[in-house]
ZAMARGU-4260 file (C-alpha; in steps of 0.2 Angstrom, whole numbers, plus 5000, padded with zeros to 4 digits):
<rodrens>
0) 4501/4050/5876 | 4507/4058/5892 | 4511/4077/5890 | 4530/4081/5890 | 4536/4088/5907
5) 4539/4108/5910 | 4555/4101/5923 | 4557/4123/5921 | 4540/4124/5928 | 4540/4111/5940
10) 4557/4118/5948 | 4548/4134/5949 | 4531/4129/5958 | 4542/4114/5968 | 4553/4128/5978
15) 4542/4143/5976 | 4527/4133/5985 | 4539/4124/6000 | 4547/4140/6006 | 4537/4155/6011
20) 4542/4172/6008 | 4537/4179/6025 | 4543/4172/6043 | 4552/4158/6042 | 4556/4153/6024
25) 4556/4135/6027 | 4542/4125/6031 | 4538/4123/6048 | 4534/4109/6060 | 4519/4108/6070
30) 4521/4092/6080 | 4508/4093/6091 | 4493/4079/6094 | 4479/4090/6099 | 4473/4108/6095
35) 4461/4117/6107 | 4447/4124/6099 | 4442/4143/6103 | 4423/4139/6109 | 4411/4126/6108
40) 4403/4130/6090 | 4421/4130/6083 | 4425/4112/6089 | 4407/4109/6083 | 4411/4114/6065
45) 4428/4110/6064 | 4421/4092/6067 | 4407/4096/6053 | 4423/4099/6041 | 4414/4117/6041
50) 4428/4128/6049 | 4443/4122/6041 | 4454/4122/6058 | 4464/4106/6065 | 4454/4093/6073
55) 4465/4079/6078 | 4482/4076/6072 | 4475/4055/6068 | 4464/4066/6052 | 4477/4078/6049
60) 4487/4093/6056 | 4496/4108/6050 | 4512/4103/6043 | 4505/4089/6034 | 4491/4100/6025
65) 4507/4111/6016 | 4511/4096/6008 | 4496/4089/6004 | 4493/4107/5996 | 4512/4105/5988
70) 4510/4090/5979 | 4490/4093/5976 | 4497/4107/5964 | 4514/4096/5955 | 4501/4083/5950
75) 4484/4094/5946 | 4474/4087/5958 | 4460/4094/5969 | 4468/4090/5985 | 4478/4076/5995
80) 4480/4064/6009 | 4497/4062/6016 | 4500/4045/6024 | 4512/4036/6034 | 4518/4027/6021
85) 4514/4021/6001 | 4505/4007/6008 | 4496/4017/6021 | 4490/4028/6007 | 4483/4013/5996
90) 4479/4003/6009 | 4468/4019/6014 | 4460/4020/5997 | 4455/4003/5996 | 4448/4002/6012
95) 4437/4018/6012 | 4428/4013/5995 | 4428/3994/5994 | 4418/3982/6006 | 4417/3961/6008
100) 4410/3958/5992 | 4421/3969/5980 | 4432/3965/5968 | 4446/3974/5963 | 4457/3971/5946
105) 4477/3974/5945 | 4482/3975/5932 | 4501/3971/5926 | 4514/3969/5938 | 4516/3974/5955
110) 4528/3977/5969 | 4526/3964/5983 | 4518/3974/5997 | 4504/3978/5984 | 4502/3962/5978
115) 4504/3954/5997 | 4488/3967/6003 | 4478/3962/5990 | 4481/3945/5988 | 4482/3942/6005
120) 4475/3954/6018 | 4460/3961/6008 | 4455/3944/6003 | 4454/3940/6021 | 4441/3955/6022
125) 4431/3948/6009 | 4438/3959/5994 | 4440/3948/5979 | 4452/3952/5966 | 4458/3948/5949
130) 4476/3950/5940 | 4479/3950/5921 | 4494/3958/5911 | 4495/3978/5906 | 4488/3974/5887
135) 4476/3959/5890 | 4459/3972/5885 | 4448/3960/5883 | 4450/3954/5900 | 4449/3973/5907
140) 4432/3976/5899 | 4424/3961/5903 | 4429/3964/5923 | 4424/3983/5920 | 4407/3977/5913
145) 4402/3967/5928 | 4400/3983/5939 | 4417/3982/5949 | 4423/3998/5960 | 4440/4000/5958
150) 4453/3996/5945 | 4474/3999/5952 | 4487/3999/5943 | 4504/4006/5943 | 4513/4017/5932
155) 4526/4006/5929 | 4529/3989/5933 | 4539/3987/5949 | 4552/3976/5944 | 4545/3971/5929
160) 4549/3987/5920 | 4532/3982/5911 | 4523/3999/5903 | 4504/4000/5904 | 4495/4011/5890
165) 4490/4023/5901 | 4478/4033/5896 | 4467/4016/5885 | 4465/4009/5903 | 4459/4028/5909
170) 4448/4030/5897 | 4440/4010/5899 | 4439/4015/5918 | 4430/4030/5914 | 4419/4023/5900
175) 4411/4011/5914 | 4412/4024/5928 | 4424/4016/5938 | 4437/4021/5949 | 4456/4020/5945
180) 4469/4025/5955 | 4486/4022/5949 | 4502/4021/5959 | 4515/4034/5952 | 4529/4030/5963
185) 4541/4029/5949 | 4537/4043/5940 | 4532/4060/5950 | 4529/4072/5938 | 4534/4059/5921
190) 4516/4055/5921 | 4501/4064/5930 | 4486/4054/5928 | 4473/4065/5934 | 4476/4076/5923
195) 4474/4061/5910 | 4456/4057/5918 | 4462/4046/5934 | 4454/4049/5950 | 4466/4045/5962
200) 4486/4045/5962 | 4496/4038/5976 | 4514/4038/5978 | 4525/4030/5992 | 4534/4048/5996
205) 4550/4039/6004 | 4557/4037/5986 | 4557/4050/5971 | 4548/4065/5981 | 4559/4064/5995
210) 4576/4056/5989 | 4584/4055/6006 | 4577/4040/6014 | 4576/4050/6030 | 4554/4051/6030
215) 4544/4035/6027 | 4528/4043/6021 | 4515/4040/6006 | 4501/4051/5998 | 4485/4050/5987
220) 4480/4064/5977 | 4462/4068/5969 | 4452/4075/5957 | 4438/4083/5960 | 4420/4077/5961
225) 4410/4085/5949 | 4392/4092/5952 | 4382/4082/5941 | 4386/4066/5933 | 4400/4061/5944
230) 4405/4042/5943 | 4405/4043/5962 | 4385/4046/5960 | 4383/4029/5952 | 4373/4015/5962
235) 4387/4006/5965 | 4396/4018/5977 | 4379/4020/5986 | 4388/4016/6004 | 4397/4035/5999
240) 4384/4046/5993 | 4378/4055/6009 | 4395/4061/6008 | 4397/4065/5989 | 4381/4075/5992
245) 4387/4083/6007 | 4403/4089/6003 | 4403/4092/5986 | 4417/4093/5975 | 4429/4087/5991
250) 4421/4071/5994 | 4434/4060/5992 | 4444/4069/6005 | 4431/4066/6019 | 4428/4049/6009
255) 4445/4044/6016 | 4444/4052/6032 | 4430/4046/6039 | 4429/4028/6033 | 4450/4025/6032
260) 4460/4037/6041 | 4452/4042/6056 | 4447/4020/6061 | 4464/4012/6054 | 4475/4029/6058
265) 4487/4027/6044 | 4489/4046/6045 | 4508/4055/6041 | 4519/4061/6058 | 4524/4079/6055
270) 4543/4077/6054 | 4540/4064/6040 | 4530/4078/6031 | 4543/4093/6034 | 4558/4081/6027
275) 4548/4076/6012 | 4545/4094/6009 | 4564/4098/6009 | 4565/4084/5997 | 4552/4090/5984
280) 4562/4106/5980 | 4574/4098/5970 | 4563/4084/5965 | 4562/4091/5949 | 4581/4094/5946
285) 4582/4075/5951 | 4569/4067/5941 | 4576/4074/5925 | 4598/4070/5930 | 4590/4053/5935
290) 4580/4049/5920 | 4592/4053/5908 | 4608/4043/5920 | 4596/4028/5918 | 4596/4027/5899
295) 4614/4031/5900 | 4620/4017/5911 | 4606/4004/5903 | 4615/4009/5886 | 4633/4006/5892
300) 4629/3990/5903 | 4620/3984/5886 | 4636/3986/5877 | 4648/3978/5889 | 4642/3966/5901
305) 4648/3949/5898 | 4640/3934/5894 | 4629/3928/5907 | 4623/3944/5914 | 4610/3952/5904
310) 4603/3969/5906 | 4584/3976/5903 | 4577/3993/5904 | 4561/4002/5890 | 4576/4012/5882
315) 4585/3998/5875 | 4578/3990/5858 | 4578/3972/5865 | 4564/3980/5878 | 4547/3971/5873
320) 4543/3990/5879 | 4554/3999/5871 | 4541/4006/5854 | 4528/4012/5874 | 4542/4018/5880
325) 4547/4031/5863 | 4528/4033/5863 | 4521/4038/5881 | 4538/4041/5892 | 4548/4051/5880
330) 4556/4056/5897 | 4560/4041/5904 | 4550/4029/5915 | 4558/4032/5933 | 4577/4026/5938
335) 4577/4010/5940 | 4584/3994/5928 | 4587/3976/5929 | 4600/3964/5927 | 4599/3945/5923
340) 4612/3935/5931 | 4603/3919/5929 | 4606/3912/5943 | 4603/3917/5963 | 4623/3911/5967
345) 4630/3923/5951 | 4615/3940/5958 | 4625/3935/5977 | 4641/3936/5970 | 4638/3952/5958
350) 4629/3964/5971 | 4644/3958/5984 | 4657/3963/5972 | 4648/3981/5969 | 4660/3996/5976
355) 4648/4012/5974 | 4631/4003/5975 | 4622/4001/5991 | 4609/3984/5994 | 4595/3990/6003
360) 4573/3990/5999 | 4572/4005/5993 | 4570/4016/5976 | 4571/4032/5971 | 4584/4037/5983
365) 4600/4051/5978 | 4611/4036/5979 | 4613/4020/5966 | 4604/4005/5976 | 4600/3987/5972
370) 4593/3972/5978 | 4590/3953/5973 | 4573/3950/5972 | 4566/3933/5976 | 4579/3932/5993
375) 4570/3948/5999 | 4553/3955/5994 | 4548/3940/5983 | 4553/3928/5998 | 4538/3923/6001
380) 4529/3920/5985 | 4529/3907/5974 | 4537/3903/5957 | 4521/3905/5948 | 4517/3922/5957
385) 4534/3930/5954 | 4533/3922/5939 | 4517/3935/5933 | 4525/3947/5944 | 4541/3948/5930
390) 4552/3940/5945 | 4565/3927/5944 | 4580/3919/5952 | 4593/3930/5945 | 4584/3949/5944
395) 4592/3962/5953 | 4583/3978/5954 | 4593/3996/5952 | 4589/4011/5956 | 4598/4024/5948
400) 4605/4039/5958 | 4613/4055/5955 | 4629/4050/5954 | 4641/4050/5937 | 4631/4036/5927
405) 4646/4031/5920 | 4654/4027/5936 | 4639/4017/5942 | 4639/4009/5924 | 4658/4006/5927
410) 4652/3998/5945 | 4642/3986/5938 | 4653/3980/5924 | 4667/3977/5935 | 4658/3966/5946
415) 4648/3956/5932 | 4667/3954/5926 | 4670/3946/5943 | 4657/3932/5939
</rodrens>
């Protein structure tokens, strides 16, 4: 069971940690590509991560490393890598600690860009994978037992709306020292899975953390390596331990420099950084309206849609998730819910008849959005896929926003009248 969130707290730490009490109280921008070292043996230990000064804005500059610190801090983690974007920060873990010959398990469903880079372009690296649903164990152990590296899953199933047990996978992953990282897009500060044993938490920071859509931006945060008896130290991750031995309880931090970011260069621009910043001081302020909007409007669309259009969110009793969802997100599960119009036609006509709601590929955002799914970001795939995935021909995704829930519910109902 996840610990219930302090939002007092988090408002605290969010706004107290972004601004600075002296000089300039906002954060500030450093947008410059190169930094001139003072002498010779500065840029030598600056490049032996032994003065801890900028290198290279393609590893990292300034502005980024406040936020890295910001969200290291909201999730209990050691530190952090901001990214360009949520699949520059997966795409950087996978990378930096699998090799031709891997194998990674997903497990439940995923959104489509996940699904796409591991299906598709790691497979073409040579990185196997395997998929199975949130509660299928037996399968999880027996791939766990044959020496994989890395388990990912994400915190909750985007669309699917399917809820793992968190912290059973955790403890599996743990149990046969194997990596997990888990995507938490949907639920910054909800669930915190390092400190429920993960290792690695990523988030794409264009959704929840900054809620304006005006920075595309990911980040992956870390625990710590521990001195003795770290997983990381097991013969499996061999190809790493010069590093793990070298840096200590950092290492994944270099991990990810040296063998992802500073080749493949999926590192975070500084103005992305600053205007996710300016986003995460009311992150906590929205997490909590929004989580609590979502049960509202899920309730009221549950009472009075018409037949024919058919609503699902964990709150609601006909959710398959609903006893998880009492159990483990007591807080909610993130904003967004789905509807069922059965048909791709009736999901056309709905979101075109919508007044307050705006269609666009995003979550998390201040504003209600939504989308039809197999036209868009399951176009590609096919029926068996999207099937796995929880997609079909009539789900449209919300995402709940700040506005009066029962305005967006009142939205919704008046189009699905329309039908």
């Amino acid at each position: 069971m996840n610990n219930p969130t302090d939002f007092d707290y988090f408002n605290t730490l969010l706004v107290q940690n972004v601004g600075s009490r002296v000089g300039a109280i906002a954060p500030t921008i450093t947008p410059s590509a190169a930094y001139g070292y003072e002498n010779a043996e500065e840029a030598e230990g600056i490049f032996a991560a032994q003065v801890n000064k900028p290198l290279y804005a393609r590893v990292g500059n300034p502005t980024n490393a406040k936020l890295e610190a910001i969200v290291a801090k909201m999730e209990g983690g050691f530190g952090a890598i901001a990214t360009s974007s949520g699949m520059g920060a997966i795409s950087m873990v996978c990378s930096a600690f699998l090799s031709a010959g891997d194998e990674l398990l997903c497990i439940g469903g995923f959104f489509g860009g996940t699904y796409s880079l591991v299906n598709e372009t790691l497979a073409r690296f040579g990185i196997s994978n395997t998929f199975c649903t949130v509660d299928d164990f037996e399968h999880i152990e027996a791939t766990l037992q044959r020496g994989i590296k890395m388990v990912l899953f994400e915190s909750v199933g985007n669309p699917s709306l399917t809820l793992p047990d968190i912290q059973r996978i955790i403890d599996l992953c743990n149990k046969y020292e194997t990596l997990v990282m888990i995507d938490n897009t949907a639920t910054p500060l909800l669930v915190r899975p390092l400190e429920m044993g993960a290792d690695i938490s990523v988030h794409s920071s264009t959704k929840n953390m900054s809620g304006h859509s005006a920075a595309l931006g990911g980040i992956a945060v870390f625990r710590a390596v521990k001195e003795e008896g770290d997983k990381l130290l097991n013969p499996k991750y061999a190809d790493v331990h010069k590093i793990v031995k070298k840096m200590g309880e950092k290492a994944f931090i270099p991990i990810c420099k040296k063998r992802a970011i500073r080749d493949f260069g999926m590192t975070a621009n500084a103005f992305g950084s600053f205007m996710t910043m300016i986003g995460l001081e009311t992150l906590s302020l929205r997490v909590e309206r929004i989580n609590k909007s979502v049960e509202t409007v899920a309730a009221l669309l549950d009472e009075k849609l018409p037949d024919g259009v058919s609503v699902n969110h964990p709150s609601l009793v006909s959710s398959p998730d609903h006893a998880r969802y009492k159990s483990d997100f007591a807080q909610g599960c993130g904003p967004l819910l789905t509807l069922d119009c059965g048909t791709k036609e009736r999901a056309f006509t709905l979101l075109n008849k919508l007044n307050l709601v705006i269609q666009t590929a995003n979550i998390g955002d201040n504003r209600t959005l939504a989308l039809h799914m197999t036209s868009t970001i399951y176009s590609d795939f096919d029926e068996e896929t999207r099937k796995f995935l929880g997609v079909h021909e009539g789900l449209i995704r919300v995402s709940i926003g700040l506005e009066d829930p029962k305005a967006i519910a009142e939205d919704f109902l008046q189009a699905a009248n329309a039908l």
